[in-house]
C-alpha positions in Angstrom: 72.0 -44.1 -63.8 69.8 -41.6 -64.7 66.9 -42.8 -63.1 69.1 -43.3 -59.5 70.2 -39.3 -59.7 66.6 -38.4 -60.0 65.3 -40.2 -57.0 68.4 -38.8 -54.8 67.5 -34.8 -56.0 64.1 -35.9 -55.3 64.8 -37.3 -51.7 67.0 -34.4 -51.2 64.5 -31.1 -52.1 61.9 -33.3 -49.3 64.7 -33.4 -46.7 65.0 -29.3 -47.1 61.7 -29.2 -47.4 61.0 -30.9 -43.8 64.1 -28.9 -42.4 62.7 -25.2 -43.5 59.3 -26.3 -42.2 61.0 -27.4 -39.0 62.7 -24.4 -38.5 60.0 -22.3 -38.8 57.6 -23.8 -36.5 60.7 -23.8 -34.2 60.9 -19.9 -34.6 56.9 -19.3 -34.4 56.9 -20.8 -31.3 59.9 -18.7 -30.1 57.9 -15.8 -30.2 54.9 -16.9 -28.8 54.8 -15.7 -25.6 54.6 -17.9 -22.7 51.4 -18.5 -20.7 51.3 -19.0 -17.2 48.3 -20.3 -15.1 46.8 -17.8 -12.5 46.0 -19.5 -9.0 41.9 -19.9 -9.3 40.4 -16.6 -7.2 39.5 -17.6 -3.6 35.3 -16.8 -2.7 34.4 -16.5 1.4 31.1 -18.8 1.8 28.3 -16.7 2.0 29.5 -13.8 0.0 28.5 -12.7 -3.1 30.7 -10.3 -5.2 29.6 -9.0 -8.6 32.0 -6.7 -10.9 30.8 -3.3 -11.4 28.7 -3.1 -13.8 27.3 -6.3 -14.0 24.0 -6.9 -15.9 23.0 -9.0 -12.6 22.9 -5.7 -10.5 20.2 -4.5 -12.6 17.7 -7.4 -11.3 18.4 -6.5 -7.7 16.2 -3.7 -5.4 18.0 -3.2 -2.4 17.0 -0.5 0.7 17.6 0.6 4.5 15.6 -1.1 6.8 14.2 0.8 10.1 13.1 -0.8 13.4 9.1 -0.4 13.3 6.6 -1.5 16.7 6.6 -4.9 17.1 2.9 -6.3 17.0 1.7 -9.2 18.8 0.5 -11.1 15.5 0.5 -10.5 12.1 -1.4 -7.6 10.8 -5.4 -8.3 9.8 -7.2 -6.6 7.5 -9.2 -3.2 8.5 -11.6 -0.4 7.3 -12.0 2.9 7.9 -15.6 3.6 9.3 -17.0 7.2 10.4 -17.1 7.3 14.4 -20.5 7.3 14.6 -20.2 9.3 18.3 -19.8 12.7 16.2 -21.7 11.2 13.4 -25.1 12.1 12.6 -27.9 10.7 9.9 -30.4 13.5 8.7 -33.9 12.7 6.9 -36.6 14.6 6.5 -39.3 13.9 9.2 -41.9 15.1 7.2 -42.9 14.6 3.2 -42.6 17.6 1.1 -40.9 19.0 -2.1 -37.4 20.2 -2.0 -36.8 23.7 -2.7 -33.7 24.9 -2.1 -30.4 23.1 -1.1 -28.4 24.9 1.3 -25.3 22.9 1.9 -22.8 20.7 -0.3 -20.5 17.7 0.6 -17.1 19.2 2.1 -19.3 22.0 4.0 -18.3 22.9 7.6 -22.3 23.9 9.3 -22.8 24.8 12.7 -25.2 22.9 15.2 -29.2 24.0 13.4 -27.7 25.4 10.4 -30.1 25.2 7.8 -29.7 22.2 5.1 -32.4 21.8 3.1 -35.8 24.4 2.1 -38.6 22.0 1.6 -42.5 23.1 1.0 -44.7 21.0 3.2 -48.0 21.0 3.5 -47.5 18.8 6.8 -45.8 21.2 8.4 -48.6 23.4 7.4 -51.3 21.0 9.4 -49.3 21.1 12.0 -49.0 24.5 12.5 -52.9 24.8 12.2 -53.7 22.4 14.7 -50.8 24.7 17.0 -53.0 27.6 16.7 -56.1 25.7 16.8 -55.4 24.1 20.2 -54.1 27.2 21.5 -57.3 28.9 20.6 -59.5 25.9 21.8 -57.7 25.9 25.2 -58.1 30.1 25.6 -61.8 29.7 25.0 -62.2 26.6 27.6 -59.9 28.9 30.3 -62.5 31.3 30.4 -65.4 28.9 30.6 -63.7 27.8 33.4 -63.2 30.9 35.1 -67.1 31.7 34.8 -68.2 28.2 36.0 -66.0 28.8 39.3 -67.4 32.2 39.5 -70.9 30.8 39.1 -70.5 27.9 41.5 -68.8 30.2 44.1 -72.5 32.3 44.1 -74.3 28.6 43.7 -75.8 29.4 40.3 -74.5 25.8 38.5 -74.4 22.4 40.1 -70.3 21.0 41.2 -70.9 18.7 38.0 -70.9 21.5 35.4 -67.8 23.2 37.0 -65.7 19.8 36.9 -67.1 19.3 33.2 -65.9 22.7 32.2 -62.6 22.0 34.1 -62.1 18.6 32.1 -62.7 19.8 29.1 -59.8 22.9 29.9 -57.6 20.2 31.1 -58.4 18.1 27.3 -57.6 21.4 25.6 -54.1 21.9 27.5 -53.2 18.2 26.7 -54.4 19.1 22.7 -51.9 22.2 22.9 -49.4 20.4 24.1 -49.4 18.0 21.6 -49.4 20.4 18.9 -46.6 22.6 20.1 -44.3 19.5 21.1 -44.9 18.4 17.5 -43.6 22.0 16.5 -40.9 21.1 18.6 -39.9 18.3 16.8 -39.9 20.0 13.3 -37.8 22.5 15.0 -40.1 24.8 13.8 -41.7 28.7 14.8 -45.1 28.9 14.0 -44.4 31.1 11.0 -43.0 29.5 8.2 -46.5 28.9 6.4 -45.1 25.4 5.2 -41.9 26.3 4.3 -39.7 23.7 6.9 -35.9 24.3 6.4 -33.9 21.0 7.4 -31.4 21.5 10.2 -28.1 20.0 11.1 -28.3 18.3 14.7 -24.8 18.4 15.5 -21.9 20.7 14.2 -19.3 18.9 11.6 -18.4 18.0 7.8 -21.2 16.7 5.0 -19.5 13.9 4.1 -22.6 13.1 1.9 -25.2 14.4 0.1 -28.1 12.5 -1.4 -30.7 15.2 -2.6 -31.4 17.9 -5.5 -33.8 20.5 -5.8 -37.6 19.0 -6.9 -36.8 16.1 -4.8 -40.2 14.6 -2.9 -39.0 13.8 0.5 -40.6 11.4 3.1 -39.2 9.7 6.3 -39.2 6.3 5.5 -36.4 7.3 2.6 -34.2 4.4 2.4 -30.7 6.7 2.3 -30.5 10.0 4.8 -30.1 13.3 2.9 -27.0 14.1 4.6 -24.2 12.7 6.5 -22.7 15.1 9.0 -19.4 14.0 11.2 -15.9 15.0 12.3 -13.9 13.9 10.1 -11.0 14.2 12.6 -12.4 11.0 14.5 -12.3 8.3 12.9 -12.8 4.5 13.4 -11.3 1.6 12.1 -12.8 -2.0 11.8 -10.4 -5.0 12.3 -11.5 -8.6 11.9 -9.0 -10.8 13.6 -9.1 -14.2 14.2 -9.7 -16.6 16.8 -5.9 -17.4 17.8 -4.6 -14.0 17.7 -7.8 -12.7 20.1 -5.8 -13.2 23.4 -3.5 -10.8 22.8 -5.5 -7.4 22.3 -7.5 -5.4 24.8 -9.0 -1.7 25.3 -6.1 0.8 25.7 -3.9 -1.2 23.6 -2.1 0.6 21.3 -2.4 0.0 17.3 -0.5 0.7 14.0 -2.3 1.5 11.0 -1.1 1.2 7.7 -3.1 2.0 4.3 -1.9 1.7 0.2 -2.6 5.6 0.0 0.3 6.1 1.9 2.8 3.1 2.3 5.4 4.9 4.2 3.5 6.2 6.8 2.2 4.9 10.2 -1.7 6.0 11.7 -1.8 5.9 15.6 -4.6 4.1 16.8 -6.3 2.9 20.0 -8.5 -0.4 20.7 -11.8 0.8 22.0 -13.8 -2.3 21.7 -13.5 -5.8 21.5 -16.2 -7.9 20.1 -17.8 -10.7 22.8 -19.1 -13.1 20.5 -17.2 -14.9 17.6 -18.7 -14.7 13.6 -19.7 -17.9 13.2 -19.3 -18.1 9.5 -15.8 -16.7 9.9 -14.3 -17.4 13.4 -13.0 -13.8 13.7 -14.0 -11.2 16.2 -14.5 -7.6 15.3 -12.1 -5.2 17.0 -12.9 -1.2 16.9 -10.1 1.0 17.3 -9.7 4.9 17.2 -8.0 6.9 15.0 -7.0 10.8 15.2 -7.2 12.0 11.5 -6.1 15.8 12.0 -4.8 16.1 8.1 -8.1 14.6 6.8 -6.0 11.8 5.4 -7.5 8.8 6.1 -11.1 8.3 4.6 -13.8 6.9 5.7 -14.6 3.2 3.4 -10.4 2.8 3.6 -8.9 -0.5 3.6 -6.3 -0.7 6.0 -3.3 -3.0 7.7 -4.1 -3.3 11.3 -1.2 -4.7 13.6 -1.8 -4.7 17.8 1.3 -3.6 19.2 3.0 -5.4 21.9 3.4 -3.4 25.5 6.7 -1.7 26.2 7.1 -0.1 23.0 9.0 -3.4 21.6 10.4 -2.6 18.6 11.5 -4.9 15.2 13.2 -4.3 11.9 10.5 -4.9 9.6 11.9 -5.9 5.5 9.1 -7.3 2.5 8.5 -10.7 2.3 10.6 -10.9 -1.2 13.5 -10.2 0.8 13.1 -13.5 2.8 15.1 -16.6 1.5 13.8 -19.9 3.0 17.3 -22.4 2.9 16.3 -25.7 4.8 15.6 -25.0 8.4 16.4 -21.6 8.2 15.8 -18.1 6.7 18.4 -15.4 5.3 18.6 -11.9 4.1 21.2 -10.2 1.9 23.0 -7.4 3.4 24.8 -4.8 1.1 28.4 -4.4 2.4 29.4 -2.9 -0.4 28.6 -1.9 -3.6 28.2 -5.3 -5.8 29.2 -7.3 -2.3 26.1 -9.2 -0.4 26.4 -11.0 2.5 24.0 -14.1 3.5 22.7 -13.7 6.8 20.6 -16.2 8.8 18.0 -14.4 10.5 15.1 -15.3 12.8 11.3 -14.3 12.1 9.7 -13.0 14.9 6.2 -12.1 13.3 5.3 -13.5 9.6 2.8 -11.1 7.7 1.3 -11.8 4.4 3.4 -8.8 2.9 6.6 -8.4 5.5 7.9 -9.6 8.1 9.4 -8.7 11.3 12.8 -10.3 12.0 16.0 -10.4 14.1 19.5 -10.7 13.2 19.8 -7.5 11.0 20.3 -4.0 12.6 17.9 -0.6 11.6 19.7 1.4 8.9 21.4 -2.0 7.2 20.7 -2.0 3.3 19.0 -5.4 2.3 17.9 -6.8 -0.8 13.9 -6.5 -0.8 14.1 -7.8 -4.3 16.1 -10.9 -6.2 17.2 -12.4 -3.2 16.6 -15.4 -5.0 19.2 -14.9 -7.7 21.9 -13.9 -5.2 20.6 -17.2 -3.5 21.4 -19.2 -6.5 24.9 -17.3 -6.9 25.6 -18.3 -3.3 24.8 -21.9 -3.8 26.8 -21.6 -7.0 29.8 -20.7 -5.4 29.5 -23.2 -2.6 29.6 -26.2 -5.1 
């Protein structure tokens, strides 16, 4: 009996046990409060939306794009060259010693301003043999004054009267010699071998390639000096064989440089090469280039594009803003803040840097860089 009244209290304390336990997991759940399933946000194709904020914003470059000339082929290669029209090469033309240095690189000298003292004992021959032949032909004028005097009164035979007149004639020939040598050295008669080195034409020294104690000579490898207008400039294109039909003299040129990426040059095709580089297959262009701000510098690299005629114009955006998706390519286009837009686009011209393309408007922001990643993100949201 006592054994059957344990197992019932037993049986009973588990079946309050269960109930309480019951009852509070009934009541927990009562409180809990009741979740309800939001309807999955809907995404337009070809939008991409980020919160503000987002750490993905951070990876992205984005800036306006403006409508730029539209060349005729992608842009080539250049470098900025003096225009050797207004460009001028100065060596000595005589050896000497370098005494004095009159000029310096970033001068402005007139046309026979003096460059360079230099003591020459050339220029000191030469000036001998000046007076020397001047002398000689004096002396041989009046020996041919008294022969004609003499033959007029038949004193000498016709023979020694034409001897005396040749040998006048020799010494006139002698003189001339001397003083168009003088001539040359663009010197007096008085400097006692002292020749001072002129400028020939009026411009810059863009270089200088001489110190005092310096023995000069002609044959020099280098010139002394290099005199130009800086203003006047040329550039130096290489283009190849396929994009040669396009250009001509007249045509009008862009010039772009890494000195100043944001800036156009205007240029002009003077030239155009007749004969192809046979190692290369390209044919060197020459264009002109007004440089009134001293900007560009001569030995410049440079991106040359040939414009097309009627002042056609193209919205020009980097490379890294390009995405290629199949068949077609597409830029990004800011809408709004953290909200891109994937537009198909067509490329007119392909550079190695940018591009010109159609399908996006001057002034629209796109993304130059991480296009890619918002590629991704819109292929995300397509799946």
């Amino acid at each position: 009996m006592k054994t059957s009244a344990k197992i019932l209290s037993a049986i009973g304390i588990a079946a309050v046990s269960v109930a309480v336990v019951a009852g509070a997991r009934q009541l927990a759940a009562s409180q809990e409060p009741v979740k309800t399933e939001m309807p999955a946000a809907r995404r337009t194709p070809g939008i991409v939306q980020f919160a503000p904020g987002a750490a993905e914003l951070s990876a992205l470059r984005i800036a306006p794009v403006s409508e730029a000339p539209l060349p005729v082929a992608e842009p080539v290669n250049g470098r900025i060259a003096y225009d050797e029209n207004v460009t001028a090469r100065v060596s000595s033309p005589i050896p000497g010693r370098v005494v004095g240095v009159r000029a310096e690189i970033g001068d402005r000298v007139s046309r026979n301003a003096v460059l360079l003292d230099i003591d020459s004992p050339e220029l000191a021959n030469a000036e001998a043999d000046w007076r020397k032949g001047q002398a000689d032909e004096l002396r041989k004028k009046l020996a041919l004054e008294r022969a004609r005097s003499l033959l007029e009164h038949e004193v000498i035979a016709r023979k020694d009267y034409e001897s005396a007149q040749a040998d006048y004639l020799q010494a006139v020939a002698e003189t001339r010699r001397a003083a168009l040598r003088m001539k040359n050295l663009n010197a007096a008669g008085n400097e006692n071998g002292k020749f001072g080195l002129k400028a020939p034409i009026a411009g810059v020294v863009a270089d200088k390639q001489v110190n005092p104690g310096l023995e000069v000579r002609p044959d020099l490898q280098n010139p002394l000096f290099v005199i130009t207008d800086i203003g006047r400039l040329w550039v130096l294109a290489d283009v190849p064989e396929r994009s040669i039909g396009g250009i001509r003299p007249g045509q009008a040129v862009s010039i772009e440089t890494d000195a100043y990426p944001n800036e156009r040059f205007a240029a002009t095709v003077e030239r155009v090469g007749l004969a192809l580089d046979p190692a290369t297959r390209r044919v060197q262009v020459r264009c002109s280039v007004k440089n009134p701000e001293h900007k560009l510098k001569p030995e410049m690299f440079a991106r040359v594009s040939f414009l097309a005629d009627g002042r056609k114009t193209g919205v020009q955006v980097p490379n890294t803003g390009l995405v290629a998706d199949g068949l077609h390519s597409y830029v990004f286009v800011e809408k709004q803040p953290g909200t891109f837009e994937k537009r198909a686009v067509t490329v007119t011209v392909r550079g190695s840097d940018s591009s010109f393309i159609e399908g996006v408007s001057g002034g629209e922001r796109v993304v130059t860089e991480g296009a890619l990643l918002l590629n991704s993100e819109a292929a995300g949201d397509a799946q």
